[in-house]
C-alpha atoms as an extended CHARMM CRD file, in Angstrom:
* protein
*
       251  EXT
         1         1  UNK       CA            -17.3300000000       -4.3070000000      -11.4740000000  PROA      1               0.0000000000
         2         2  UNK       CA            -13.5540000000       -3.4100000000      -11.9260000000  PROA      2               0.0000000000
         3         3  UNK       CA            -13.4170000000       -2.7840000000       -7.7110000000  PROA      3               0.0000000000
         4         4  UNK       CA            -14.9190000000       -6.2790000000       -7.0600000000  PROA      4               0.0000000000
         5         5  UNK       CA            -12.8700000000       -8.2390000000       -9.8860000000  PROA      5               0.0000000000
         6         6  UNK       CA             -9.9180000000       -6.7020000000       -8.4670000000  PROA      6               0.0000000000
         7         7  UNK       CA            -11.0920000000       -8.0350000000       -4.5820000000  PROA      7               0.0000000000
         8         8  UNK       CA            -11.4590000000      -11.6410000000       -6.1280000000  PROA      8               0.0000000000
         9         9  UNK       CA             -8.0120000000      -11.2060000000       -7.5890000000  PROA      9               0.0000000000
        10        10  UNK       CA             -6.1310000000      -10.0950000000       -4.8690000000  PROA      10              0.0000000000
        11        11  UNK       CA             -7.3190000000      -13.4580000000       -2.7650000000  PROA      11              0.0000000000
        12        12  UNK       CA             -6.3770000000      -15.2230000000       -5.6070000000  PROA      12              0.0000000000
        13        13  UNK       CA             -2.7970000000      -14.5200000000       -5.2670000000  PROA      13              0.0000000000
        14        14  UNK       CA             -2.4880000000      -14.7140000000       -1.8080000000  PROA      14              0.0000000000
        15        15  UNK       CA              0.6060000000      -16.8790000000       -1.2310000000  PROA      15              0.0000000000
        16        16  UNK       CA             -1.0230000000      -19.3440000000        1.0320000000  PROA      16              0.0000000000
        17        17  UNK       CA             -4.1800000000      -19.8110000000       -1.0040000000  PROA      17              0.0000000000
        18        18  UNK       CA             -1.0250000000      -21.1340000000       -3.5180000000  PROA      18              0.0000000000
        19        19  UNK       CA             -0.2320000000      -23.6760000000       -1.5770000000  PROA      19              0.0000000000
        20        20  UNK       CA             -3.6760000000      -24.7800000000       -0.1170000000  PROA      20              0.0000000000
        21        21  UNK       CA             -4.7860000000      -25.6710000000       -3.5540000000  PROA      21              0.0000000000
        22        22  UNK       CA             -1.6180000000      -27.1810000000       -4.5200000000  PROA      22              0.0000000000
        23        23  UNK       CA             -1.7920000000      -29.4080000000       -1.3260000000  PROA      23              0.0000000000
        24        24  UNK       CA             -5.8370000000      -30.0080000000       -1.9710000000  PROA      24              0.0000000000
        25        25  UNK       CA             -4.6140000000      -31.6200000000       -5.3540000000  PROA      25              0.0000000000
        26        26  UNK       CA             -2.2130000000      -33.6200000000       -3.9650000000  PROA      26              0.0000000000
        27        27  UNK       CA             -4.6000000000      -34.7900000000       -1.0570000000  PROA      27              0.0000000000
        28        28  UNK       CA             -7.4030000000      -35.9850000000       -3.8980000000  PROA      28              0.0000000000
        29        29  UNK       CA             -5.0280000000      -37.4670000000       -6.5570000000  PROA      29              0.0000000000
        30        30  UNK       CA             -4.6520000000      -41.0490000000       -6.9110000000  PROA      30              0.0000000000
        31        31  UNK       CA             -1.7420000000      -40.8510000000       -8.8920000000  PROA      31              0.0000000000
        32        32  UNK       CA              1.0180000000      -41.4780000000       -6.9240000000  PROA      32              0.0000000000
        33        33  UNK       CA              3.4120000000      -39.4040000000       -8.9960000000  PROA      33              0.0000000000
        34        34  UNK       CA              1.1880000000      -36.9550000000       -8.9430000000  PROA      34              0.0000000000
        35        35  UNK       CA              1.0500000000      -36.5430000000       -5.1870000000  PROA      35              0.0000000000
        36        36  UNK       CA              4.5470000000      -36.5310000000       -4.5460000000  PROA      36              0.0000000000
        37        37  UNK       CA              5.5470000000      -34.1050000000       -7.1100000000  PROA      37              0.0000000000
        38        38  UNK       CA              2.3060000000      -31.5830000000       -6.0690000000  PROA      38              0.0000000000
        39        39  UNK       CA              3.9500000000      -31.8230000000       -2.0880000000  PROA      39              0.0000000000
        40        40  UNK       CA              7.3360000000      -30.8330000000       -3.6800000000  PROA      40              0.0000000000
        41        41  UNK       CA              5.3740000000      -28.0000000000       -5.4040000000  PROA      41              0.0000000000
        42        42  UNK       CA              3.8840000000      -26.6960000000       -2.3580000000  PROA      42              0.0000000000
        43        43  UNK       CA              6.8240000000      -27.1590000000       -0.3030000000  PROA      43              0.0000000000
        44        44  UNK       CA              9.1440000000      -24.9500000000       -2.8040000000  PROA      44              0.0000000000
        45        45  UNK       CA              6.2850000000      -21.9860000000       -2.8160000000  PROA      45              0.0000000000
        46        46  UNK       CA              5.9940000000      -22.0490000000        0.8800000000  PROA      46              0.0000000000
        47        47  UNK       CA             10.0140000000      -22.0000000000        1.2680000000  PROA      47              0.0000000000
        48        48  UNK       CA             10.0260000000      -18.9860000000       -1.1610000000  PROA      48              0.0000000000
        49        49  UNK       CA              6.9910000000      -17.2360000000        0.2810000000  PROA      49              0.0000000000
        50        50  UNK       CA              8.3540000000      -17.1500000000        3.3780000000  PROA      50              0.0000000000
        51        51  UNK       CA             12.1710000000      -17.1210000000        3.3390000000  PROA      51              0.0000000000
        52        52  UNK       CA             13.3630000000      -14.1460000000        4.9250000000  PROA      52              0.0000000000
        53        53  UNK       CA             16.1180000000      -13.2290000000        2.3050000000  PROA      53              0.0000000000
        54        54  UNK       CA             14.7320000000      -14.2300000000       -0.8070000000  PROA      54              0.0000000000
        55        55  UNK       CA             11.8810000000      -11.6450000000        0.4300000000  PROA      55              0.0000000000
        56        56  UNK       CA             14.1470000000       -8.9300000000        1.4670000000  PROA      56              0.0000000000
        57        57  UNK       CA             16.0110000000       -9.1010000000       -1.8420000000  PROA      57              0.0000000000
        58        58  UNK       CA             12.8090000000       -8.9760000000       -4.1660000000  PROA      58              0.0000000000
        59        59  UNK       CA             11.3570000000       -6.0920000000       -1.9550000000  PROA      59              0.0000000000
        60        60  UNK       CA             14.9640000000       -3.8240000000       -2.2130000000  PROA      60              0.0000000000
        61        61  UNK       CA             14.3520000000       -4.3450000000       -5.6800000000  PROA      61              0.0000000000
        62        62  UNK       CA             10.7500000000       -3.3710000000       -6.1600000000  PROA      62              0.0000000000
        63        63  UNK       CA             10.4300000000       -0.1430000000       -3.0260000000  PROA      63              0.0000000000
        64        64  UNK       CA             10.6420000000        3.4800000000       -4.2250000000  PROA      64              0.0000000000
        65        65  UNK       CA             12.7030000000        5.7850000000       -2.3130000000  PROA      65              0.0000000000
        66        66  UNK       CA             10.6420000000        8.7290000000       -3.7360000000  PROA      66              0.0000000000
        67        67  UNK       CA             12.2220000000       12.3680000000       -3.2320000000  PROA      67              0.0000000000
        68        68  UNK       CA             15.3100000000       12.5900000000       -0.8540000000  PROA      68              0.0000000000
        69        69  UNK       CA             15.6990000000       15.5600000000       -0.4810000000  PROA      69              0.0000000000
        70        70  UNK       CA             12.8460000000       18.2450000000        0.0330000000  PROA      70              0.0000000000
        71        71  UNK       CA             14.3540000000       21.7320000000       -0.6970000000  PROA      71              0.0000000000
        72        72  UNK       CA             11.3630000000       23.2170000000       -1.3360000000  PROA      72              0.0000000000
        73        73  UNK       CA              8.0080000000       23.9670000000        0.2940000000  PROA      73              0.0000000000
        74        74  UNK       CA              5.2850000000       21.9970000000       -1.2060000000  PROA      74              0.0000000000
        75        75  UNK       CA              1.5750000000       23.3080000000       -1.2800000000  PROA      75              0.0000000000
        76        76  UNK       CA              0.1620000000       20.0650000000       -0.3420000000  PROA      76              0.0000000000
        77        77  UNK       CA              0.9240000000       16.5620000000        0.8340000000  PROA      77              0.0000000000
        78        78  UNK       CA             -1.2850000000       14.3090000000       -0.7070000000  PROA      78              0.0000000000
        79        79  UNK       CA             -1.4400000000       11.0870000000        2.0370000000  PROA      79              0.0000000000
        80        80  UNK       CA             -2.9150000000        7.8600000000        0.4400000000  PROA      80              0.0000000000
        81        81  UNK       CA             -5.0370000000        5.8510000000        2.2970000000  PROA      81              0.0000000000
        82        82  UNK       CA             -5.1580000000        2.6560000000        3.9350000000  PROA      82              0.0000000000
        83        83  UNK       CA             -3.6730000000        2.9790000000        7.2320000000  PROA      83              0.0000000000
        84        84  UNK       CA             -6.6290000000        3.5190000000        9.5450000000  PROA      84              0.0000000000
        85        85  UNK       CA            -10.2170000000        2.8790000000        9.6960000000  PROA      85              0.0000000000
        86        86  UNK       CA            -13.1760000000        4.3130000000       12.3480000000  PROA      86              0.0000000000
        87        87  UNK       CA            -13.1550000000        1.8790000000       15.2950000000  PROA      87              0.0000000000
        88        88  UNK       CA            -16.8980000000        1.0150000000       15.5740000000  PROA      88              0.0000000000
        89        89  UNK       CA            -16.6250000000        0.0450000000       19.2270000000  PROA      89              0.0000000000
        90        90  UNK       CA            -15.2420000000        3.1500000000       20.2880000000  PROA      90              0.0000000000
        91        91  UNK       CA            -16.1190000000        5.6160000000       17.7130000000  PROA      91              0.0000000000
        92        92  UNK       CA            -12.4910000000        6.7440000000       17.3030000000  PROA      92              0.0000000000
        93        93  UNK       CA            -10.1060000000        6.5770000000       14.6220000000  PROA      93              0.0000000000
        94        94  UNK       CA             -7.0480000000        3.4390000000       15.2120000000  PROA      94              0.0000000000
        95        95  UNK       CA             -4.4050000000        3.2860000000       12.9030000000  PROA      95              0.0000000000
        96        96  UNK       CA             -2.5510000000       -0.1230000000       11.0500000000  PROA      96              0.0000000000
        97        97  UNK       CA              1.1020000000       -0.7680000000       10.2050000000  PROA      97              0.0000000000
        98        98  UNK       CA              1.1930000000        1.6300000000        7.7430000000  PROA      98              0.0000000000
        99        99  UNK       CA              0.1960000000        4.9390000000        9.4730000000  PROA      99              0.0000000000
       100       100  UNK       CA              3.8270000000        5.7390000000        8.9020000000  PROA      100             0.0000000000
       101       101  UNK       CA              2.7880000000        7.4780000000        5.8560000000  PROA      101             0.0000000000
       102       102  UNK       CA              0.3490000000        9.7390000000        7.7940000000  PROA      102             0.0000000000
       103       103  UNK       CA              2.7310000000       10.4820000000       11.0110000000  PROA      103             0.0000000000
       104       104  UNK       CA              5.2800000000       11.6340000000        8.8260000000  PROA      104             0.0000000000
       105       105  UNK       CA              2.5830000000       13.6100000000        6.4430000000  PROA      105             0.0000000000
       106       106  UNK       CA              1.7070000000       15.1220000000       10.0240000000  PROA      106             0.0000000000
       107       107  UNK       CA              5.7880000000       15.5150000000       10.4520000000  PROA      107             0.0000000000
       108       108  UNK       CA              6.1030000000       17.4560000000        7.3960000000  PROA      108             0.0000000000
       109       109  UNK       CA              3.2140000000       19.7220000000        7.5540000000  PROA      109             0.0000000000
       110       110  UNK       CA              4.5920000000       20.8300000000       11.4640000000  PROA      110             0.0000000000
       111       111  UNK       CA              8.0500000000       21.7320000000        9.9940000000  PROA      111             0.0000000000
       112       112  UNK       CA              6.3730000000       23.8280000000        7.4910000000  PROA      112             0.0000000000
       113       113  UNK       CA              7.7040000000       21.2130000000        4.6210000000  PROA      113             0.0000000000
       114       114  UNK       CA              3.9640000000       21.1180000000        3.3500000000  PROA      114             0.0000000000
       115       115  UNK       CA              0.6970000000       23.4690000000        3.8950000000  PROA      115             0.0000000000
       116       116  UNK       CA             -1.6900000000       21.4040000000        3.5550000000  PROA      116             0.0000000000
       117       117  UNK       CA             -2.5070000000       17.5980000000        4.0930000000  PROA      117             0.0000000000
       118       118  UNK       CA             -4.8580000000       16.1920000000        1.6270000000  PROA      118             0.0000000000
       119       119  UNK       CA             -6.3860000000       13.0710000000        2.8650000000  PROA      119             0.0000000000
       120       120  UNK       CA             -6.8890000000       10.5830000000        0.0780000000  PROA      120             0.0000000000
       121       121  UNK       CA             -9.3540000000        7.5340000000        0.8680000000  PROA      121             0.0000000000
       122       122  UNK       CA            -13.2980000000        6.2210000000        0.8920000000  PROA      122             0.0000000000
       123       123  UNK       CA            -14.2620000000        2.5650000000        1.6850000000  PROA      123             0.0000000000
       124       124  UNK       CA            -11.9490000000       -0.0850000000        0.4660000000  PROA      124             0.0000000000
       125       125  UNK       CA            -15.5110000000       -2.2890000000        1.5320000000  PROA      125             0.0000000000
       126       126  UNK       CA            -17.3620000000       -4.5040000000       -0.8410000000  PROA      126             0.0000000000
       127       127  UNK       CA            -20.4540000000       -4.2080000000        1.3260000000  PROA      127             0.0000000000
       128       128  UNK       CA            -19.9630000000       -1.0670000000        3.7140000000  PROA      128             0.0000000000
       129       129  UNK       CA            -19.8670000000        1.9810000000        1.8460000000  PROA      129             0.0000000000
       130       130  UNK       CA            -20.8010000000        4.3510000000        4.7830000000  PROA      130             0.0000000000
       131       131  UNK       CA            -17.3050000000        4.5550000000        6.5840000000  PROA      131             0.0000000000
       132       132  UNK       CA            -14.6600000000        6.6640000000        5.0290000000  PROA      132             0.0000000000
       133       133  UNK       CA            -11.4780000000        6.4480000000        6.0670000000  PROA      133             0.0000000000
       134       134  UNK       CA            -10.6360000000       10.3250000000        4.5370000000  PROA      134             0.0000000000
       135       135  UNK       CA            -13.4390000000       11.4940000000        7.4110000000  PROA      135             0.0000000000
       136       136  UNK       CA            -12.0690000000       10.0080000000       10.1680000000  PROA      136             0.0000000000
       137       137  UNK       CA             -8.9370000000       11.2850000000        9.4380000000  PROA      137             0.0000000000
       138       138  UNK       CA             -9.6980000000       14.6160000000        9.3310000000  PROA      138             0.0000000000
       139       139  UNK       CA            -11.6290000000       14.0650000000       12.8790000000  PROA      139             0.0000000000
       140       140  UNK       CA             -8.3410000000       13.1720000000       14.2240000000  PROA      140             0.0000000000
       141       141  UNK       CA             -6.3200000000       15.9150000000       12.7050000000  PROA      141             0.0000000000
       142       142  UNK       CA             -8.9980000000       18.2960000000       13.8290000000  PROA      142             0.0000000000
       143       143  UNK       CA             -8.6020000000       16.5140000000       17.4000000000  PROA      143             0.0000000000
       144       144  UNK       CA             -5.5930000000       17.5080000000       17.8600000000  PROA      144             0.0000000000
       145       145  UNK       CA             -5.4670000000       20.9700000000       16.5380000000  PROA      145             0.0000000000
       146       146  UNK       CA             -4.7200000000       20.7090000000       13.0200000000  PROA      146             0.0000000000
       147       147  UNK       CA             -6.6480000000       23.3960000000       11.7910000000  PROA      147             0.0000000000
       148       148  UNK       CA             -9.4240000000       22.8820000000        9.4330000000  PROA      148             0.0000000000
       149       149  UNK       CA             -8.2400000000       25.3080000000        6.4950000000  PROA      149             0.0000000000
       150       150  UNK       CA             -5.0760000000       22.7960000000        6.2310000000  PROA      150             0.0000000000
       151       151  UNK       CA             -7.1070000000       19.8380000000        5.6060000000  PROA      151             0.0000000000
       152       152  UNK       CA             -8.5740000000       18.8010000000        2.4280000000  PROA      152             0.0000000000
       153       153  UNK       CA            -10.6090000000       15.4940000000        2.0720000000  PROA      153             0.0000000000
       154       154  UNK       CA            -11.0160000000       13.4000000000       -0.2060000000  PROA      154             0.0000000000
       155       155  UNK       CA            -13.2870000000       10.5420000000        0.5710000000  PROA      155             0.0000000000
       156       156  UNK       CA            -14.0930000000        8.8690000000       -2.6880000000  PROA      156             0.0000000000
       157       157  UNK       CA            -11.8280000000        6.4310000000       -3.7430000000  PROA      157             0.0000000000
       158       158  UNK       CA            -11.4300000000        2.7330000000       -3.4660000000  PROA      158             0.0000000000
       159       159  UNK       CA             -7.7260000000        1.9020000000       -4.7650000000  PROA      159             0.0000000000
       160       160  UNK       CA             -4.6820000000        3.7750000000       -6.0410000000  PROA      160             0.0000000000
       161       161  UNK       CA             -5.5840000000        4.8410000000       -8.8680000000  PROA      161             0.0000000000
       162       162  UNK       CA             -9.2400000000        6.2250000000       -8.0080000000  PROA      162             0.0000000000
       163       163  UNK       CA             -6.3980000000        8.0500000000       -5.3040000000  PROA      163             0.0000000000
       164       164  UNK       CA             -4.7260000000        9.9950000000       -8.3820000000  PROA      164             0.0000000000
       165       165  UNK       CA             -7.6210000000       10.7930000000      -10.1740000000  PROA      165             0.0000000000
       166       166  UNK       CA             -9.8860000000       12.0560000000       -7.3450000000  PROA      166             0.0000000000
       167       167  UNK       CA             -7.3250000000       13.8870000000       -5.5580000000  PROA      167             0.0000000000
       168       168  UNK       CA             -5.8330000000       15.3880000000       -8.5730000000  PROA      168             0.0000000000
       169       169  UNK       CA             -9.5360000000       16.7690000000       -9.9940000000  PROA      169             0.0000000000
       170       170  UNK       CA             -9.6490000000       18.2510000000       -6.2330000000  PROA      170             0.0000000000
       171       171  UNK       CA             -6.3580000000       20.1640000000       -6.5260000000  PROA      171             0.0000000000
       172       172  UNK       CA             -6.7140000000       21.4690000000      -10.3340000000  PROA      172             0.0000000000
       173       173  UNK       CA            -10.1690000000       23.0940000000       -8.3680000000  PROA      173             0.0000000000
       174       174  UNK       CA             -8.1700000000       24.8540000000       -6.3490000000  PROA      174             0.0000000000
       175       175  UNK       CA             -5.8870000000       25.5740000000       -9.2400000000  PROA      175             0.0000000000
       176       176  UNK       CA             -2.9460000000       23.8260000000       -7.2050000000  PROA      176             0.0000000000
       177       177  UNK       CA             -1.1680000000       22.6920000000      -10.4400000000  PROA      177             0.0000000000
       178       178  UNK       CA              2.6790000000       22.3480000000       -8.6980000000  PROA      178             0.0000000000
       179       179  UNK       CA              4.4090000000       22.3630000000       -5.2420000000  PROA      179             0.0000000000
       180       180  UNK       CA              2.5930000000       18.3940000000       -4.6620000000  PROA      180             0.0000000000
       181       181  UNK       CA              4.0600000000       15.7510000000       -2.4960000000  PROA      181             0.0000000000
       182       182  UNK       CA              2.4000000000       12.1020000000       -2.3690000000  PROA      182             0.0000000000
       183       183  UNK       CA              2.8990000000       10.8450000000        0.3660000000  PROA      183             0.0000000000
       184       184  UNK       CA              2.8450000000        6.6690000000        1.0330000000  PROA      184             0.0000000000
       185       185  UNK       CA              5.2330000000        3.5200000000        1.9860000000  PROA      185             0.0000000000
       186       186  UNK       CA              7.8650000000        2.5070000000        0.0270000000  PROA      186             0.0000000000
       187       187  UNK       CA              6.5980000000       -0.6130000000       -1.2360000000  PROA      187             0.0000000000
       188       188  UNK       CA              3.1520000000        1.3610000000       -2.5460000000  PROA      188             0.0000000000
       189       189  UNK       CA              5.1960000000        4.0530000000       -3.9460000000  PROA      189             0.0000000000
       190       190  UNK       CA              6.3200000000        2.2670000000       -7.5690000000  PROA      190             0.0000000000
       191       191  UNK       CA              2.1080000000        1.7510000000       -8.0660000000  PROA      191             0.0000000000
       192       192  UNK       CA              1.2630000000        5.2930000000       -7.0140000000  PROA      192             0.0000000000
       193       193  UNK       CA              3.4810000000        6.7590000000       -9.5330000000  PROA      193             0.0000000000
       194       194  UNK       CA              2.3920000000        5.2370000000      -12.0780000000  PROA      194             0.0000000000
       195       195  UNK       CA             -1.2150000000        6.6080000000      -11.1930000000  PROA      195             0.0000000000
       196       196  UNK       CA             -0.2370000000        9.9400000000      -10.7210000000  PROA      196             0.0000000000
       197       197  UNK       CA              2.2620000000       10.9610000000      -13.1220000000  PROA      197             0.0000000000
       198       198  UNK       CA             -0.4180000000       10.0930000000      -15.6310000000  PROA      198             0.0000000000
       199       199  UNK       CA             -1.3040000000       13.8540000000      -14.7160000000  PROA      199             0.0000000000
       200       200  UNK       CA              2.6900000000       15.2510000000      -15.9310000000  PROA      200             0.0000000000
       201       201  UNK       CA              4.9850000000       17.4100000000      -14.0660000000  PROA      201             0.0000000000
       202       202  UNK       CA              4.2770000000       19.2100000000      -10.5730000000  PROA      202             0.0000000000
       203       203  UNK       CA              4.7410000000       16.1040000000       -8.6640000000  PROA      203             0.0000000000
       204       204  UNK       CA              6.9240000000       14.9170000000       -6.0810000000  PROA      204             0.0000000000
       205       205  UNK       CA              6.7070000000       11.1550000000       -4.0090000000  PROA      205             0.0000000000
       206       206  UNK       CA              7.9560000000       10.8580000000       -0.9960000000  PROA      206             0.0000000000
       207       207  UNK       CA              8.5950000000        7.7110000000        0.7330000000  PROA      207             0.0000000000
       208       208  UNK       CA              8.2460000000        6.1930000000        4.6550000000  PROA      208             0.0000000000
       209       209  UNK       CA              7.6970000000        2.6730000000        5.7810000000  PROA      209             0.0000000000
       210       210  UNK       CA             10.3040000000        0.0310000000        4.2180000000  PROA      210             0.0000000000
       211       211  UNK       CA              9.6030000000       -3.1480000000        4.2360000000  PROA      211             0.0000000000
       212       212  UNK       CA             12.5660000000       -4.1610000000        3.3330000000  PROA      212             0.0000000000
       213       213  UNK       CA             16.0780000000       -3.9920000000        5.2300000000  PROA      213             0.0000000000
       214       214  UNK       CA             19.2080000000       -2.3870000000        3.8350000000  PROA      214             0.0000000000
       215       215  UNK       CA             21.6270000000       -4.7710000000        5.2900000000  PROA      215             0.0000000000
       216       216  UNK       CA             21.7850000000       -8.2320000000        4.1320000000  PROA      216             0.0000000000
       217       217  UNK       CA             21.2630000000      -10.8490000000        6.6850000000  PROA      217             0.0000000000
       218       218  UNK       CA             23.5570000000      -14.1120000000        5.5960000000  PROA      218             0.0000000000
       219       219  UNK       CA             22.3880000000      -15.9980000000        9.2310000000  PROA      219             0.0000000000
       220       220  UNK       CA             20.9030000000      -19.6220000000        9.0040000000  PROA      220             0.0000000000
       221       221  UNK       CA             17.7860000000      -18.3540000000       10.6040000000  PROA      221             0.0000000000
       222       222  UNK       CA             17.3810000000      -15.9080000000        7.6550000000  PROA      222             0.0000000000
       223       223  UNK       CA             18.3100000000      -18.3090000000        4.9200000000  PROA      223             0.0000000000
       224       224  UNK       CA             16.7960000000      -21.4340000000        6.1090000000  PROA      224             0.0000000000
       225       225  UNK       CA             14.2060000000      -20.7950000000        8.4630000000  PROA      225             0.0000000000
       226       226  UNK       CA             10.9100000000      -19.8190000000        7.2060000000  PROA      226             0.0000000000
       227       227  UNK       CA              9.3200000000      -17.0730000000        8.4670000000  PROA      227             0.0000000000
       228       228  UNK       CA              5.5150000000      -15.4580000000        9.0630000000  PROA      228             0.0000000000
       229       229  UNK       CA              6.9490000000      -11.6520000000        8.7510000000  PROA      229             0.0000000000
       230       230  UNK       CA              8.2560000000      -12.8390000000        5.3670000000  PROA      230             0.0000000000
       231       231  UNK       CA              5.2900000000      -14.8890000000        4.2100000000  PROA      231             0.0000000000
       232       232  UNK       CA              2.5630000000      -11.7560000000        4.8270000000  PROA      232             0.0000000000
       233       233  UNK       CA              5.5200000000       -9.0430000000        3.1540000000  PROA      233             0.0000000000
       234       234  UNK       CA              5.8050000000      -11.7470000000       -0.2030000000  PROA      234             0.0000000000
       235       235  UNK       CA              1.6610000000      -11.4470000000       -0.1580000000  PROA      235             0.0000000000
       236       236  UNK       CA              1.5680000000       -7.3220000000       -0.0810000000  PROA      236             0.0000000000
       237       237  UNK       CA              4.4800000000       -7.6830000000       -2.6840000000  PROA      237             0.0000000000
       238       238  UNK       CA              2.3650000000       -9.8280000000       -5.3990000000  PROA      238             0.0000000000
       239       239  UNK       CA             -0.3900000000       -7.5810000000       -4.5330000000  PROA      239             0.0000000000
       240       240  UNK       CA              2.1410000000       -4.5580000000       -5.1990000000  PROA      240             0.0000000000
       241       241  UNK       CA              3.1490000000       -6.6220000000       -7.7570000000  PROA      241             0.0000000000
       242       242  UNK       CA             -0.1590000000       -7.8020000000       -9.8920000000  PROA      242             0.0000000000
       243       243  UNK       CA             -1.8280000000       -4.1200000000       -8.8550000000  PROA      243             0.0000000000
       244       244  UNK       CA              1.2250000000       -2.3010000000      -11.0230000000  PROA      244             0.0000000000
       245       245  UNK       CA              0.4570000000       -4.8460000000      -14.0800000000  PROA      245             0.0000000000
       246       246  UNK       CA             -3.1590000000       -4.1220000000      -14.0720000000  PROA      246             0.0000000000
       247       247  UNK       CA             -2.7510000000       -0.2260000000      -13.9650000000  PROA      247             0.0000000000
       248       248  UNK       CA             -0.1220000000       -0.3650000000      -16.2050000000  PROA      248             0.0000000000
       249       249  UNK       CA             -2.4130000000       -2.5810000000      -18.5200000000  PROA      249             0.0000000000
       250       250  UNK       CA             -5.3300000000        0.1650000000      -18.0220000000  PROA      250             0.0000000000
       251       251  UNK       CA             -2.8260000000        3.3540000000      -19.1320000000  PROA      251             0.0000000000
């Protein structure tokens, strides 16, 4: 019940579903007053959902830059899911924006930085339980020569924190208490450590994929001009965002 309240909730606060309704109760008011002031409403969210800088600023706040520096050799890299998914017309695996996380997982584990990749992910589905994203991973890794004894699958979770709990119950099986590196983007990281340092100590985070940009950009373009890159980052930020709240709520 929790997974599909959650689904219902994240299309809730989708930044254009904002400022459809707002502009559907403008559209059937007959109070002129009314109208005008529910157009200003949805102008102003769709200026600040999708204004370049405004964006950038709230998403250098919010991103993790887990672990700089990795001195050590960690037993595992623990990769959280999300970034691929079986293609069903070709049988192989394709990857989304975010396989960052998992090319540098595979980075790390080739420089000898970790031993072991753990995969972390099942269905994200409502309906279609029967393709896990963990298993197609592993297909790939074992594709191209990752060897089987340095993969570890876990291919029952739905969200973040069904990440930490599964995978962690995996590795205190094989009595890996320390030496652990989770592994995601930047702006996931902040929700991902709350899950997992739930556990205590042992645990490292270790951040790829920024969203946001390190240099300010003061142009009229990125001030005034609104933007689609900016409107679809705001959305994955209030989902960030609202998904933090709720686990923090559930601690």
């Amino acid at each position: 019940m929790f997974f599909i309240l959650s689904k219902i909730l994240l299309f809730l606060i989708k930044p254009l579903v904002w400022v459809v309704f707002v502009l559907l109760g403008a559209i059937f008011t007959k109070d002129e007053f009314k109208r005008k002031r529910r157009l200003i409403i949805a102008s102003c969210l769709l200026f600040l959902f999708s204004n370049s800088f405004l964006v950038n600023e709230a998403l250098k706040a919010y991103e993790s830059k887990g672990t700089k520096d990795l001195d050590s050799v960690y037993a595992v890299g623990v990769v959280l899911g999300g970034f691929s998914t079986r293609d069903l017309n070709t049988g192989k695996t394709g990857f989304f924006e975010a396989s960052d996380r998992f090319l540098q997982a595979l980075k790390l584990y080739h420089e000898g930085k970790i031993k072991k990749i753990l995969i972390s992910s099942g269905s994200a589905s409502v309906m279609n339980h029967s393709v896990k994203e963990a298993d197609a991973v592993r297909a790939y890794l074992l594709s191209i020569h990752v060897p089987d004894s340095a993969i570890i699958v876990e291919n029952q979770s739905r969200n973040t924190l069904e990440n930490a709990k599964y995978s962690l119950a995996i590795l205190d099986s094989l009595k890996i208490k320390t030496g652990i590196l989770v592994i995601s983007s930047a702006w996931h990281l902040p929700r991902a450590k709350l899950c997992f340092k739930q556990r205590g100590g042992g645990i490292d985070f270790y951040a790829t994929h920024f969203y946001s940009k390190p240099i300010r950009d003061y142009s009229p373009d990125n001030l005034l001009v609104p933007s689609a890159e900016a409107l679809a980052k705001s959305e994955c930020l209030l989902k960030e965002w609202v998904g933090y709240v709720v686990y923090w709520l559930k601690a």
